[in-house]
C-alpha positions in Angstrom: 0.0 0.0 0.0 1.2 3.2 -0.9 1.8 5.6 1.5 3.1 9.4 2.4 3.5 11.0 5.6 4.1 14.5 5.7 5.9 16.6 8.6 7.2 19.7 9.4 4.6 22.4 8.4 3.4 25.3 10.8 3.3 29.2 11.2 6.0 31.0 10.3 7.1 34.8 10.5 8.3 36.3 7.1 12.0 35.5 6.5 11.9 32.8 8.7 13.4 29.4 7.7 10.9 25.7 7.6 11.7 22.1 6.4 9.1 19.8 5.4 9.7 16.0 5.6 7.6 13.4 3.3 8.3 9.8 4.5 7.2 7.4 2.0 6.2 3.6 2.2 4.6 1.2 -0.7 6.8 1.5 -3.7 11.0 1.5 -5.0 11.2 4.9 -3.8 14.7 5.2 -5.5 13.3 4.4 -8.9 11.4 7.8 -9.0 12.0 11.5 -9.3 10.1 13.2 -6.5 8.1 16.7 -6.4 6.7 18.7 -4.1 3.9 20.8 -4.6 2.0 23.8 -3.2 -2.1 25.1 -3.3 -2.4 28.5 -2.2 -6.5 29.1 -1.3 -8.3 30.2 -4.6 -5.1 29.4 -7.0 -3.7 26.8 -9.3 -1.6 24.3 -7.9 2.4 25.1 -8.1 5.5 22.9 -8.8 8.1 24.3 -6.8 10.7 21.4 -6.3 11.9 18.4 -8.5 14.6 15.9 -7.3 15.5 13.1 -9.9 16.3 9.5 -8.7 19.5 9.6 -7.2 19.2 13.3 -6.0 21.7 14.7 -8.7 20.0 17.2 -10.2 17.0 19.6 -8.3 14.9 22.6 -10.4 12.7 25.1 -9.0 10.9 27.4 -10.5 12.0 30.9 -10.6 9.7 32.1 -7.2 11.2 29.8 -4.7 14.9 29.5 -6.6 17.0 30.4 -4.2 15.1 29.9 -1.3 14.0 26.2 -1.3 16.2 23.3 -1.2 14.7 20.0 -2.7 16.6 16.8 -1.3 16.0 12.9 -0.8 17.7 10.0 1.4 17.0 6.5 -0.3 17.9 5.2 2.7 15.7 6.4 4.7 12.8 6.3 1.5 12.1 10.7 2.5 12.3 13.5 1.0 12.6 17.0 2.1 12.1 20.4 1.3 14.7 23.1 3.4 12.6 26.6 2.8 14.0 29.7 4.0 13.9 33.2 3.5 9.8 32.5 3.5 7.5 35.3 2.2 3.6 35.6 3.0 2.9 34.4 -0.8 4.8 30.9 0.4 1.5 30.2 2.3 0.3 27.4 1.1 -0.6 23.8 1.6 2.6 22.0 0.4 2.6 18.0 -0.7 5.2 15.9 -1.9 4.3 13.9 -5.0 5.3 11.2 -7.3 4.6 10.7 -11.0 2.6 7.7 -11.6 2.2 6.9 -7.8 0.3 9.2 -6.0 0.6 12.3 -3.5 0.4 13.3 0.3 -2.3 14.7 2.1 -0.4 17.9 2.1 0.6 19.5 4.7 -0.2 23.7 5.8 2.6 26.6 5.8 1.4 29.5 6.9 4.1 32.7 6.5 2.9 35.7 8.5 3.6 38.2 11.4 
């Protein structure tokens, strides 16, 4: 059975730093390139992180480059996402994902003073 556990979300003050953790059961989680997500109320959902199989190669696009950190532990069968720098338009609910498997639950970061 395929599962995802997500971790780490909360409140956070702007330009304050958050990790998200998405432990993963179910599947070869090395055989998979891994995303993460986020669905700000009343807009489209957002790719903000890719990680390919082995962890060599991470894109973002150009709103969290910079800022967010993609990485993965086959070991472990998790992924994470380091955010920093966080900005009230970060708020969001954030889910880690993987093509042709499925998703989390998501999990809620919430950026404000």
């Amino acid at each position: 059975q395929v599962q995802f556990m997500e971790s780490g979300g909360g409140l956070v003050q702007p330009g304050g730093s958050l990790g998200l953790s998405c432990v993963a059961s179910g599947f070869s989680f090395s055989s998979y390139a891994i995303n993460w997500y986020r669905q700000a109320p009343g807009k489209e959902r957002e790719l903000v992180a890719t990680i390919t199989r082995a962890g060599d190669n991470t894109i973002y696009p150009a709103s969290v480059h910079g800022r967010f950190t993609i990485s993965r532990d086959n070991v472990k069968d998790t992924a994470y996402l380091q955010m920093r720098n966080l900005k009230p338009e970060d708020t969001a609910v954030y889910y880690c994902d993987v093509p042709q498997i499925g998703r989390g639950h998501g999990i809620p970061v919430t950026v404000s003073s």
